[in-house]
C-alpha positions, 0 to 999 in steps of 0.5 A: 323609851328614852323620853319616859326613861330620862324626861326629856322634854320635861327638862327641856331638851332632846336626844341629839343635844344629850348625845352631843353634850355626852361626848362633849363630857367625855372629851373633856375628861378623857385625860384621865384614861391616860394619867391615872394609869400613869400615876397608878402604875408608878405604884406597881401595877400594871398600867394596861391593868389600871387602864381598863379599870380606869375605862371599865370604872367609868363606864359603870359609875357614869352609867349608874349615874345616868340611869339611877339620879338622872343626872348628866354627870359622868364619874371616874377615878378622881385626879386628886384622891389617885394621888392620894391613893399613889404618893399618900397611901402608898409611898409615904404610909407603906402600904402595899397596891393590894392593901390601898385597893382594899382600902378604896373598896372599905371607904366606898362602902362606908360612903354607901353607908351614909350616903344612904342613911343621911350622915353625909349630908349632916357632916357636909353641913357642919364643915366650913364651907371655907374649909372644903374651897381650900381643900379643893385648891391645895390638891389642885396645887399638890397635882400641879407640884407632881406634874412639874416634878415629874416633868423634870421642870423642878427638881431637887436640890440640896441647897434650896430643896427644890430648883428649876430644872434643865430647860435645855433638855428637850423632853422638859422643853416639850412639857414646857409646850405642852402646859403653854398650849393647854394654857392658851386653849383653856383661854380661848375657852376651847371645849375639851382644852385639857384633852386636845392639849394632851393630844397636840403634846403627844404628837409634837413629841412623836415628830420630834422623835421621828426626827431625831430628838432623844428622849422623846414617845415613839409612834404607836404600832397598832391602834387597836387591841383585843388583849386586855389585862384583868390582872388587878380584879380582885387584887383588892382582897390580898390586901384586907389582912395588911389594911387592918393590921396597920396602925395607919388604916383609919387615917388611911380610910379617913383621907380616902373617904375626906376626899372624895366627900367633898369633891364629890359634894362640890361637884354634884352642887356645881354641875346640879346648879348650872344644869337646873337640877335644883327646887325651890328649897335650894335643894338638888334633886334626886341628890340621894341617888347621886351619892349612891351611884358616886358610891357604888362607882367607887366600890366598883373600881376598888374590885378591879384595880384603881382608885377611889371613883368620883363626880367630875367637874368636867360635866359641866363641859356637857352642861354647857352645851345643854345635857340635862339628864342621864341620857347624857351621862349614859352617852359619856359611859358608852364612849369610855367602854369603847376606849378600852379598845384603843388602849395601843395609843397609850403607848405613847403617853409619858410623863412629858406628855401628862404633867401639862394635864395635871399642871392645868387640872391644877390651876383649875382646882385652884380656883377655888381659893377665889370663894375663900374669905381671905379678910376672916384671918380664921379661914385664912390662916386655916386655908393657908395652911391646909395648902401650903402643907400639902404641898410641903408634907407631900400628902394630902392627908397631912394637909388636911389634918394641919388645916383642921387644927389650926381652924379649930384654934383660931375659933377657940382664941378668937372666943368663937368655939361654939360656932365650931360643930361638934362633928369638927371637934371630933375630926379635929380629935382624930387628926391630933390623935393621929399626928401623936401616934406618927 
């Protein structure tokens, strides 16, 4: 059954290699089950409520992906559109948890829309593929500024805006080990680094509480849990009335949508390349039904309480070790509906423990400044200021906007305007157009 159903010996593989790589994915993306309930939660809403849609979200995206593309590419809710989701749409527009919801189940059927009807793949084509590189890293360093800050590693400051922080305090010193530990496990190539470093932070601030350290997580009282939180399904349909009235919806619904776009598209393209799921053409495979499941996960989730649903680059872990079709993906689903069990371990999760995951996510989203012509001033202004804006403004959506602009004037004075598609123009329109209404 499971070789008509995944064609295993077509893409040369087996059972026991796809299940291996399965759990390899989910081990190295299983981070997410702790940090987006944290980040989500600073909203208002209940972190076991966000965990089990965090769970609940992953397992249906991955498992649709598995089954309807055929693809070892397991899905959750994505670091970087969360925090677009928590700090962008939430604390800086005003928007209402209930609202943003509403908000991440339009823009996931938006994407449904022209996922199907091919207007993806045009608009995917007609953005700089310079662009889209920078985009990826500045949100790898927005992420990263939020783990620092949020670690107490840099703080505030009226003279300079920003400081280093008190590293004599001990919980800034175990985020402090924590980051250098993830650090090293990430050079020594060790799978699921992100994972284990989350894991080694959390138990070296246990002991350093047992101990008497201040300030530090406590040990869980139990392991498992048969209580589940359900508040947030369908949380989202509080929030439709006060989505549309805001003048802020579209960029809202833009910034949702922009995001996970392109990470979703970068990701596919990745994991698709290293897993041989690409023609002679240079086209990937079933890459239609792929977008439909990304799609369908992100709608999913909206229902029941977390942020936009994506593709994750940490299927590669999986690839590496030889998964090659959905059996792997369906393995990685099956191990995130088994974790919504266990959800007593997360007690133990603060923001010390977190920020080395994000810090790092960071500095892996970050490289992809490497792909960026730096030598082509057009794309290293653009670039450039689509990060340092982000991290700047504080928003994502901000950043984005300025790096557009400025792409789009840098063609227009260098005499390149029509290399520029028409699609930018448009985008290029509705950012001027949105700054003028702020």
């Amino acid at each position: 059954m499971l070789e008509k159903m995944f064609k295993l010996s077509q893409k040369g593989t087996n059972v026991k290699t796809e299940v291996f790589a399965g759990v390899t994915t989910f081990l190295a993306m299983a981070y997410v089950l702790a940090v987006n309930p944290a980040m989500l939660s600073e909203t208002g809403l209940s972190f076991e409520g966000v965990f089990l849609a965090t769970a609940l979200s992953a397992c249906v995206g991955t498992m649709i992906m598995g089954l309807l593309a055929n693809y070892p590419v397991a899905l959750a809710p994505g670091m970087g559109v969360n925090a677009l989701f928590t700090y962008t749409i939430v604390f800086q527009m005003g928007f209402s948890p209930a609202a943003a919801l509403a908000a991440v189940v339009v823009s996931g059927a938006i994407f449904l829309v022209i996922s199907v009807t091919g207007i993806r793949k045009a608009v995917i084509n007609a953005i700089p593929a310079q662009l889209k590189l920078a985009i990826g890293a500045g949100i790898g360093f927005f992420i990263a500024f939020i783990g620092l800050k949020n670690a107490g590693i840099i703080v505030s400051d009226a003279s300079t805006f920003v400081a280093l922080g008190d590293l004599t305090d001990p919980v800034v010193l175990l985020s402090v080990f924590g980051i250098l530990v993830t650090l090293a496990l990430l050079a020594k190539k060790v799978p699921a680094a992100v994972f284990y470093g989350l894991v080694v932070t959390a138990i070296t601030g246990i002991i350093a509480g047992l101990c008497g350290v201040a300030g530090m997580p406590t040990a869980p009282t139990a392991i498992i849990s048969t209580e589940l939180d359900f508040s947030l399904f369908g949380l989202f349909v509080e929030g439709f009335g006060e989505l549309f009235a805001n003048p802020q919806c579209i960029v809202a619904l833009f910034s949702l949508l922009f995001v996970d776009f392109f990470d979703t598209a970068g990701t596919l393209i990745s994991v698709a390349n290293r897993a041989k799921l690409v023609d002679e053409n240079g086209e990937l495979e079933n890459i239609e039904k792929a977008l439909i499941a990304d799609s369908a996960g992100t709608i999913f989730g909206g229902f029941i309480g977390t942020s936009t649903v994506t593709s994750y680059v940490e299927s590669t872990a999986g690839v590496e070790v030889g998964g090659r079709t959905g059996l792997t993906a369906c393995t990685t689903a099956l191990l995130f509906l088994l974790s919504i069990f266990f959800s007593p371990l997360l007690s133990i999760v603060t923001s010390a423990i977190t920020a080395p995951a994000l810090v790092v996510v960071g500095v892996l989203m970050a490289q992809q400044l490497g792909g960026i012509d730096w030598e082509d001033f057009v794309f290293a202004a653009s670039g450039f200021v689509t990060i340092i804006m982000m991290i700047l403004t504080y928003s994502i959506s901000d950043g984005i906007a300025f790096g557009f602009i400025v792409y789009g004037l840098s063609m227009a004075v260098t005499g390149k305007t029509k290399q520029v598609s028409p699609i930018v123009w448009a985008l290029i329109a509705i950012f001027v157009a949105y700054f003028a209404i702020i």
